[in-house]
C-alpha positions in Angstrom: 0.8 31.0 -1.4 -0.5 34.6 -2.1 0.7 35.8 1.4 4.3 34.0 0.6 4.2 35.9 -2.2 3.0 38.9 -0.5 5.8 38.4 2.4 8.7 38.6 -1.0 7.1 41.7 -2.1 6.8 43.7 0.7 10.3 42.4 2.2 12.4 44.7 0.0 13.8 46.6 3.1 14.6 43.3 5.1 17.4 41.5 4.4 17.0 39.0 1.9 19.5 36.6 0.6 22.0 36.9 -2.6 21.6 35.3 -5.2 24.4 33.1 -4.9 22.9 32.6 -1.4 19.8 31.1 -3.1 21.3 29.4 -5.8 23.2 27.1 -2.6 19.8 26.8 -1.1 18.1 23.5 -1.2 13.7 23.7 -2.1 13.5 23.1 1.7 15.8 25.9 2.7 14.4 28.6 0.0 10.7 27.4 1.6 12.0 28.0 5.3 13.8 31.7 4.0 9.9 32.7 2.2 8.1 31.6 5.0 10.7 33.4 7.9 10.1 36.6 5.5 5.9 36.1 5.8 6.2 35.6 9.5 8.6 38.4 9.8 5.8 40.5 7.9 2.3 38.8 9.1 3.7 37.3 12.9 2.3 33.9 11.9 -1.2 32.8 12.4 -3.2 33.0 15.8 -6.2 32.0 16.9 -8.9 34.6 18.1 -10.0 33.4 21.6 -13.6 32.0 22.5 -13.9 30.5 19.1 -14.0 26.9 17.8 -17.4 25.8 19.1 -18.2 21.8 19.6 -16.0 18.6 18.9 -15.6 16.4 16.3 -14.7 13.1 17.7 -13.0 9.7 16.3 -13.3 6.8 18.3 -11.4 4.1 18.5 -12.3 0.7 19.4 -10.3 -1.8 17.7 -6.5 -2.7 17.3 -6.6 -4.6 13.7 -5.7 -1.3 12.2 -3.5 1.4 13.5 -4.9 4.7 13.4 -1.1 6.5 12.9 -2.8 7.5 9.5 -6.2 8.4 10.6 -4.3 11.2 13.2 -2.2 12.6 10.3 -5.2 13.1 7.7 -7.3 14.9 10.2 -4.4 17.0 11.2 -4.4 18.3 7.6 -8.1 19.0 7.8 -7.9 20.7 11.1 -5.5 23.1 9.8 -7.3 23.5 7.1 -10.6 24.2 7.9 -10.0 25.2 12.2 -12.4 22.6 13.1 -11.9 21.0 16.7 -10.8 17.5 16.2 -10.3 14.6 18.4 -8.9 11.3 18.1 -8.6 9.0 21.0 -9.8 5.2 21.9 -13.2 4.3 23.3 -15.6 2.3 24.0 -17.6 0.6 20.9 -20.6 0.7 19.5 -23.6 -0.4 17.4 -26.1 1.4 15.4 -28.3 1.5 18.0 -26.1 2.9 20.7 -24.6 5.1 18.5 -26.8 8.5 18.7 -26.6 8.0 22.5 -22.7 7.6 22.9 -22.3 10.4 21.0 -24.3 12.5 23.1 -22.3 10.8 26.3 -19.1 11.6 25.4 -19.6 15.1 24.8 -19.2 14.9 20.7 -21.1 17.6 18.3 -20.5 14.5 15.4 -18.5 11.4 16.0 -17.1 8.5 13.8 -16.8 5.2 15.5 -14.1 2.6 14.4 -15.1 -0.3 15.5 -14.4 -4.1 14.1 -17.3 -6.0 13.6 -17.9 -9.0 11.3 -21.2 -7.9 11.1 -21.3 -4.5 9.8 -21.0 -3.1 5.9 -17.7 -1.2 5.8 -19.6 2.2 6.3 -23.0 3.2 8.2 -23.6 6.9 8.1 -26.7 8.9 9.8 -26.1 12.6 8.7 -29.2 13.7 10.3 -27.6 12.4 14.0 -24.7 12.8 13.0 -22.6 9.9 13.5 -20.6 7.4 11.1 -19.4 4.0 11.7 -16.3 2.5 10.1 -15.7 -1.0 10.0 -11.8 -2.3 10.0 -12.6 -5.7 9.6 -14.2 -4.7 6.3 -11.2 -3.2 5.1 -8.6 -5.5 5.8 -10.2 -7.7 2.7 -8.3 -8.7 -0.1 -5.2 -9.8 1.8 -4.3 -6.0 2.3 -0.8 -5.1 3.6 -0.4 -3.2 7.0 0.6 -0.1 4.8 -2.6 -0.7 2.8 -5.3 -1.1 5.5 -4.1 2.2 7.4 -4.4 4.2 4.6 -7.8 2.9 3.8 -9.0 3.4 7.4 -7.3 6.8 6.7 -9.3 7.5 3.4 -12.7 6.4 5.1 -12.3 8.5 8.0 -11.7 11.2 5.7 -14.6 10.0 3.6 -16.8 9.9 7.0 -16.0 14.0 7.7 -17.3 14.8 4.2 -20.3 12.7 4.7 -21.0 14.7 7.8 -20.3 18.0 6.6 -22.9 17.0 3.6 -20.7 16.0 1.2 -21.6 12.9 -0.1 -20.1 11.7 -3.0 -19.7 15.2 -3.8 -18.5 15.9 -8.0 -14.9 17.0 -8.3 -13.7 15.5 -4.6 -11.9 12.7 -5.8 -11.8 10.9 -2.7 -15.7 11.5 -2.5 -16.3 9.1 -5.9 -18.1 6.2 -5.5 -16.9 3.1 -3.3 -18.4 -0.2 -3.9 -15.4 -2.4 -2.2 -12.3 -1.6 0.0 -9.6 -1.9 -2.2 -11.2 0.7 -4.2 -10.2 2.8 -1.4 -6.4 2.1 -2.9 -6.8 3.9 -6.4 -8.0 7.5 -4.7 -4.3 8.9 -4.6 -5.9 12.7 -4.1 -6.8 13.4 -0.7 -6.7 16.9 -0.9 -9.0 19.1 1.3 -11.1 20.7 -0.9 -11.6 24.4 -0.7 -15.0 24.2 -1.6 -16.0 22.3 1.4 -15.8 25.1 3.4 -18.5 26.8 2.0 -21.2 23.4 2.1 -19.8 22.8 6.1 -20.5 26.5 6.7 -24.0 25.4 5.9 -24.5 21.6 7.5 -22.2 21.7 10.7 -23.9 24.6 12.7 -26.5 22.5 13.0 -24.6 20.6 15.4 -23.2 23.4 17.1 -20.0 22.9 15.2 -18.3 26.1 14.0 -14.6 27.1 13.0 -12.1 28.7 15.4 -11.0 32.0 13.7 -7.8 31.9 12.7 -6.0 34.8 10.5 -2.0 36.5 10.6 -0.9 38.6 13.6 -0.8 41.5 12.0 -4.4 41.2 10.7 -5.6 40.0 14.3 -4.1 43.6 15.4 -6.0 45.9 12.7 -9.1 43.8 13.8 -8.4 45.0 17.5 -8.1 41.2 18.8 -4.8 40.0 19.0 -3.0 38.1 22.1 -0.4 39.6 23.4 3.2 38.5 21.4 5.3 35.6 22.0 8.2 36.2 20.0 10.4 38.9 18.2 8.0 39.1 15.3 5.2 39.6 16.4 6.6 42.3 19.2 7.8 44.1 16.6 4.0 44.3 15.2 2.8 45.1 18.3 4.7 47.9 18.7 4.2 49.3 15.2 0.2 49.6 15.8 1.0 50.4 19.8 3.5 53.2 19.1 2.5 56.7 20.1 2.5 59.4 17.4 6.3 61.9 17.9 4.2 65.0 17.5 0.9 64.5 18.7 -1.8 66.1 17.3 -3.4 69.1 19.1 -6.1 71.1 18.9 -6.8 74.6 19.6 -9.3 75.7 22.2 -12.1 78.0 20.3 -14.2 79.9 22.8 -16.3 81.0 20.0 -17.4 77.3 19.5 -18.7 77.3 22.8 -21.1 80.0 22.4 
């Protein structure tokens, strides 16, 4: 929001719209027109090469549930936090394969969703960093398709906390205790928390986990790293740190100095 903000400040010599342009505008046109203005400004976001280390992977190894949900939630947290995320089918497991499949396919963590009449709805092992969710376990209670895809949704979100050594974390509302599945259906908030970034920062290294950078154009320039552009915006930034100086500076030769 602040560099939204920013981009309408700093945008009074661009063209902007009247009024009676804005007052036509619907919320998701006056959103598109601030965030054209901040890209116009910043060149959108881009991501600083050779970082982004390890892989978070979600495994799939049932079909009672689809995992439509799952994809879209960690979406939100990979743009949110820049960690590399994976979801794709796979084999199953059990608790004693687990730490071993992990390491196979190539996973820093990994969260198994497996359906298993014999499993709790949750097993987590921070320390080798795996979870296992159970769909069978949360299709109880005669839930509705709509119902059981969000609660596989919520637990996989659930899981990536637990990893990152959040458990049951205060003030993460989707963190609060859960004794039975269709508890899973009161936690409206799935926010991403900003704090987590700061506890991950701490637990994920561990597993050679660690954020791709990611940061505006025009800050990826002052910082001496940026690709080179792919569109008018960011050309336009490129040139304005690229452009040479109309009267270059010179300086007189002293032969005294070199006495």
């Amino acid at each position: 929001m602040l560099v939204l903000l920013s981009g309408i400040v700093v945008a009074a010599e661009m063209k902007l719209p009247t009024k009676e342009e804005i007052a036509k505008m619907t919320p998701e046109q006056r959103k598109a027109q601030i965030m054209a203005i901040a890209h116009r400004k910043y060149g959108g976001q881009v991501t600083k090469p050779n970082t982004g280390k390890g892989i978070v992977k979600i495994v799939n190894s049932q079909n009672e549930i689809k995992t439509d949900a799952v994809k879209k939630l960690v979406e939100t947290f990979a743009a949110r936090f820049h960690y590399n995320i994976e979801v794709s089918d796979g084999a199953s497991v059990s608790v004693s394969t687990a730490k071993a499949e992990t390491a196979k396919i190539g996973a820093s963590v990994a969260i198994y969703i497996v359906a298993d009449e014999s499993l709790p709805r949750i097993l987590v092992s921070p320390e080798d960093g795996w979870v296992i969710i159970n769909a069978k376990a949360l299709t109880v209670g005669k839930a509705s398709q709509e119902e059981a895809e969000g609660r596989l949704a919520k637990e996989s979100l659930r899981a990536l906390y637990f990893l990152g050594g959040m458990g049951q974390a205060a003030g993460i509302p989707i963190m609060q205790p859960v004794n039975y599945a269709i508890d899973l259906d009161t936690i409206s908030n799935t926010t991403i928390m900003g704090d987590a970034l700061k506890r991950f920062a701490l637990v994920f290294p561990k597993f050679g986990l660690e954020p791709k950078v990611v940061k505006n154009y025009r800050v990826a320039m002052e910082e001496g790293w940026a690709p080179k552009p792919v569109d008018e915006d960011q050309q336009a930034i490129w040139d304005e740190f690229n452009k040479k100086p109309s009267k270059p500076m010179t300086i007189k030769f002293d032969p005294k100095k070199g006495e």
